[in-house]
Structure formats: structure tokens, C-alpha cells
N, C-alpha and C positions, 0 to 999 in steps of 0.2 A: 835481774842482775845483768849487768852488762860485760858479754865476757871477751877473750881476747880472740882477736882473729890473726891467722898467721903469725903467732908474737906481737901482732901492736895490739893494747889496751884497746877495746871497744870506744870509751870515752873519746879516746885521745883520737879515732879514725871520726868519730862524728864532728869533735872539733875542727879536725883539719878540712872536712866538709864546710864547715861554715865561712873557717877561714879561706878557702877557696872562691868562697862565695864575695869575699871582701878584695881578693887579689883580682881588681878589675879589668875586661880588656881593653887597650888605649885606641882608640879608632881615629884620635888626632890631636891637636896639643890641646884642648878645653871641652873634649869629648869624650865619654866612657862607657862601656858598655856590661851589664851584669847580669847575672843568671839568677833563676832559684831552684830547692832544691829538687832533684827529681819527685821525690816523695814529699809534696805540698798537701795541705787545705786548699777548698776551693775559691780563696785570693790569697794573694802574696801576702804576709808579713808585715803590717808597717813597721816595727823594728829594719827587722831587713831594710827598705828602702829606703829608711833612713840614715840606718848604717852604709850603707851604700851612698849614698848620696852624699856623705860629711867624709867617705874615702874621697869619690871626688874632687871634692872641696880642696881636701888638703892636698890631695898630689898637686897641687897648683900653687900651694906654697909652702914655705922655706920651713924644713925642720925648726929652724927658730922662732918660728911663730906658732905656737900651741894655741888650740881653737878655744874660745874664753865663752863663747854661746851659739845656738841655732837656732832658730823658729821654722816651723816647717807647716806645710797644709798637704793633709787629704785628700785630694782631690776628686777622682775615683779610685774602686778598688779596682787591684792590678789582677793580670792574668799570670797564674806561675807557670805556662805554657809556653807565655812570647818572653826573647828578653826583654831588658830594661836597659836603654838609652841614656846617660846624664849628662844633657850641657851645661856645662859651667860658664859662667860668665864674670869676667873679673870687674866687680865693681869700682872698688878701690885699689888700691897701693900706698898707704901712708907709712910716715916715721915709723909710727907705734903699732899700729892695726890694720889688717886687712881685711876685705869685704868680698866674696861672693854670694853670688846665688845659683842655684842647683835647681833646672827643671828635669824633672822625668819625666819621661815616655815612654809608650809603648804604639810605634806606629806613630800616627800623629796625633793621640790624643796624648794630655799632658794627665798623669796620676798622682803627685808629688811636684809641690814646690819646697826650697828653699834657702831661707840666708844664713847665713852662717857666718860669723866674727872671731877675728885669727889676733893674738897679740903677744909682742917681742916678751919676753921673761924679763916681770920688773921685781921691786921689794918696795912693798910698803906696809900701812897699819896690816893687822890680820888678829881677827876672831871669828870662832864661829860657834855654833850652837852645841852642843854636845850629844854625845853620841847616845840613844838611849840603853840601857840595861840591857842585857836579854842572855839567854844562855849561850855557850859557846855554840859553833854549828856541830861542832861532833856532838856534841851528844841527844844531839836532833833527827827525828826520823827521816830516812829519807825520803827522796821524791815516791819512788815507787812503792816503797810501804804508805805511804800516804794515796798511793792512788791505789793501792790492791783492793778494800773490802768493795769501792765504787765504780771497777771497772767497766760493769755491767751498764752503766747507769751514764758511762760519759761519751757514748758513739764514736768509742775507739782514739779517740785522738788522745789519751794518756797512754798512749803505746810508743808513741811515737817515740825517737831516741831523743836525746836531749845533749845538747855539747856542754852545761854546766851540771854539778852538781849543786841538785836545791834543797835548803832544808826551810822549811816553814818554823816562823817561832811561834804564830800562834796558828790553828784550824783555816786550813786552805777552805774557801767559797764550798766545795761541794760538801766539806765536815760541817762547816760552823752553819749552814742553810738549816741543819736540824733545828738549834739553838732559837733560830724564828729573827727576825729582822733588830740588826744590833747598831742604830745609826752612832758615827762617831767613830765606829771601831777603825782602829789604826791596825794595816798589814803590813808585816814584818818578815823576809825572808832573808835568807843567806844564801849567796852564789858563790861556785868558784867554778872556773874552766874545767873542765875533765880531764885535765892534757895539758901540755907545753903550751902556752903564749910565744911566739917570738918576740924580742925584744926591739921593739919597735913602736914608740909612743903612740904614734897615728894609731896602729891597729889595735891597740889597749884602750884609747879614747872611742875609739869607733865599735866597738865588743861592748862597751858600757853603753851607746846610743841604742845597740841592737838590744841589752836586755831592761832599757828603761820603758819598753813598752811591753815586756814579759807578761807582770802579774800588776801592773798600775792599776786596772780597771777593779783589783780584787777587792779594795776596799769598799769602793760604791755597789759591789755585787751584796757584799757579808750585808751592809747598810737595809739589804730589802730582802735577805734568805733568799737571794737569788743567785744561779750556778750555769754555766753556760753548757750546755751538752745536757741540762737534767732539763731546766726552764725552757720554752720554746721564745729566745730574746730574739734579736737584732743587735747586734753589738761591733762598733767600727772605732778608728780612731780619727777622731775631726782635724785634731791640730793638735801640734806638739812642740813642747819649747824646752832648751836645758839652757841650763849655766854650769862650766866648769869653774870652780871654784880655785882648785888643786892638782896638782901633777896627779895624773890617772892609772895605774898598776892593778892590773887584775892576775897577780903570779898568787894570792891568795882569797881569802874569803873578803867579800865585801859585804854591804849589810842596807837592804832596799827600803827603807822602813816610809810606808806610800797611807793616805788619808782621803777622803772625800769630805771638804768641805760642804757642799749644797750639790742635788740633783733639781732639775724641771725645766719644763717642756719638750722632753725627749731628751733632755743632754743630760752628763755629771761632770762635775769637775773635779778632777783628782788630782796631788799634790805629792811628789817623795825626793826625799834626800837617800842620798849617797853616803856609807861610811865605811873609810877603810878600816881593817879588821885592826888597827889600832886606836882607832877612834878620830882621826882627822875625817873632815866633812869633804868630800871631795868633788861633791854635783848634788845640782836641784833640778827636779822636773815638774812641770804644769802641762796637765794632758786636757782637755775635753773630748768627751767621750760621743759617743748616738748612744742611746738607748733604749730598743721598745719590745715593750711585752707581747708577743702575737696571739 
């Protein structure tokens, strides 16, 4: 349980950690520089650098251009010791759309690229896929009952604090590995911030790029009864691409619901939608994955 320190909510001081992490420093007008957190894994986050990198992005354009996609690359993995560097480079300027691309660094090597597409708020056709079924999140275990019986089992890093609250709809990677390898299975979780959002679109779109690399890989895990901290894997992120769909609000529960069409040759390819807890579609993601058994 996460409890309060000096009167603020535990949740709400881990969130403001992360959101710290998104408040970059400006080092010149198409330059940024970002931190991680003290208490890391032994590489940064691709969430993080990605969220970080589409901060970037937007401080360089016009609140009225909401970012509509990103593709991003891997490059290496980062060090959470040094910080992290983001030049931005303004590709375009159009009527409609704007284009940068976001290199990171660390030093001179480059750890993340990418592009990113910005566009003015229009009205046209609109449908989208429906949201699937699933139980409310309340009445969902939470994270940490979910990680109590396996503590033992996962080398520590479900200790860690978490700035959302997660509820899983179906058996997180380390439950459902019992069950023996379930290709096909669709993973379904529910987030919500632990704490105030400021209201600020950028950092609401950019909070959802941070948790679209959360739990994406869980589907292609559940696929082979395989669990990261049990299994001795190799597991990174290759490439990463979203589309916003929809104006972005994370002031409540959203809903990840992530698939692994095909795994081979070391890779998986995994897929999830965004739904906001009224059932608008709000983002899609396509991750490729590494993955190897050692």
C-alpha cells in the first residue's frame, strides 16, 4: 500500500516524479535536455524516452496543433546515470501539419530517433472500433495484490513505485505462465494516474506515449508462459509507432487492451488500442519487440 508522506498521497509524489521527468530542461530553442529516475533499471525506460522525446517535439509547436502520430527507433539502450539530450529539428511548417524529428543522445552517441506529425483540430467522417467488454477497474485487483504471492520470483523490480494505478483484466505474464503457453491471448489492463494530471494536453498525450510501452510486450509473453524476472529472456524495444486518434485525458481510467499477432526470428510484433473509460478509441500502437531465451 502506498501510504502518505507528510500529507501528500504516496501516488500523487511518484506521479509528480515522473511528471518532473517530463518538465524538460531547455538548453536552446530546438534543444532539451532530460533526466531519469534516480531509482532506475539497468537501462532507461523506452516509454520514458519516448515520452520525453514527443515533450520535445511539442514544445516546438503551437498548442493548436495536437500531435496526430510518432514513429520512433531504439537505437541503443540508454544509460539512467547520463542525462538525455533531445534535438529537435523542424522538418516542416504547413497549413495543416507539422513535422519534426527528435534525436537522442547521450554524449555523442544517438539512443532514440524520432518523427513525430502535429495537425491543426479539423471535423470530419469519424468511427471507430468499439471498446471491448470487460469489468470495471474497481473491481479489479490491484497492482500489488497481483504482484504479492510472486514477489519472490520477480528480482525485485514489482517493488518498485508506480505513478499509475494498474489493474489487470485478465492474469498478468507472471499468473497466467502457470496456465502453459496461450498464443492469441489478448492483454487487457486499466491505468489511471495516482494523483492530479495538470491540465495540459501535451502532458496528457505525452503520459499516454510513456505508458504505451508499459505492459505491450505482455501479450507476446502470456503467447509462450513466458514472464520477465522468472524466464532468463532478453527483452528490449525495437521500434515504436502510435496514432492518436482522439483528444487525450488521462484525469481517469483508460483501457490498454495490447495482442501479439506473430513472433520469429528473435522479434514479436505487438499491437494495442487506447480506450477511454467511456469507450471512445483514443490511440493505437505497433511495437516490435527483441526477444531471446538465454
Amino acid at each position: 500500500m502506498q501510504r502518505d508522506v507528510d500529507g501528500v498521497p504516496r501516488g500523487q509524489l511518484v506521479l509528480d516524479g515522473l511528471l518532473q521527468l517530463l518538465a524538460l530542461q531547455q538548453l536552446g530553442e530546438d534543444l532539451f535536455r532530460g533526466v531519469s529516475p534516480e531509482r532506475s533499471p539497468v537501462r532507461v525506460f523506452g516509454g520514458q524516452v519516448a515520452a520525453q522525446a514527443l515533450t520535445a517535439a511539442g514544445r516546438t509547436v503551437g498548442a493548436d496543433r495536437p500531435v496526430h502520430s510518432l514513429h520512433g527507433y531504439f537505437v541503443r539502450a540508454g544509460d539512467p546515470r547520463i542525462p538525455i539530450d533531445y534535438q529537435v529539428e523542424r522538418i516542416r511548417d504547413g497549413r495543416s501539419f507539422t513535422t519534426r524529428r527528435v534525436t537522442a543522445l547521450q554524449g555523442e552517441q544517438v539512443i532514440f530517433t524520432m518523427a513525430a506529425s502535429f495537425q491543426v483540430r479539423e471535423v470530419g467522417v469519424d468511427h471507430a472500433t468499439a471498446a471491448p467488454v470487460t469489468p470495471d477497474p474497481e473491481s479489479l485487483p490491484t497492482y500489488a495484490e497481483r504482484v504479492a504471492p510472486f514477489q519472490d520470483q520477480l528480482s525485485g523490480w514489482g517493488r518498485f513505485p508506480r505513478p499509475f494505478d494498474v489493474r489487470y483484466v485478465n492474469d498478468p505474464p507472471w499468473q497466467s505462465r502457470l496456465a502453459g503457453p496461450r498464443p492469441g491471448l489478448r492483454n487487457q489492463v486499466w491505468f489511471r494516474p495516482d494523483g492530479v494530471v495538470p491540465d495540459d494536453d501535451l502532458v496528457h498525450v505525452c503520459l499516454l506515449a510513456y505508458l504505451s510501452d508499459l505492459t505491450l510486450l505482455d501479450s507476446l509473453l502470456a503467447s509462450h508462459a513466458l514472464t520477465h524476472g522468472t524466464d532468463q529472456l532478453q527483452l528490449a524495444s525495437l521500434d515504436h509507432a502510435m496514432w492518436f486518434h482522439r483528444p487525450v485525458r488521462l484525469d481517469d481510467w483508460v483501457l490498454y487492451d495490447t495482442e501479439s499477432p506473430s513472433a520469429a526470428g528473435g522479434r514479436g510484433l505487438v499491437t494495442g488500442r487506447f480506450f477511454a473509460r467511456d469507450g471512445a478509441m483514443m490511440a493505437t500502437v505497433v511495437q516490435e519487440g527483441l526477444i531471446r531465451i538465454r
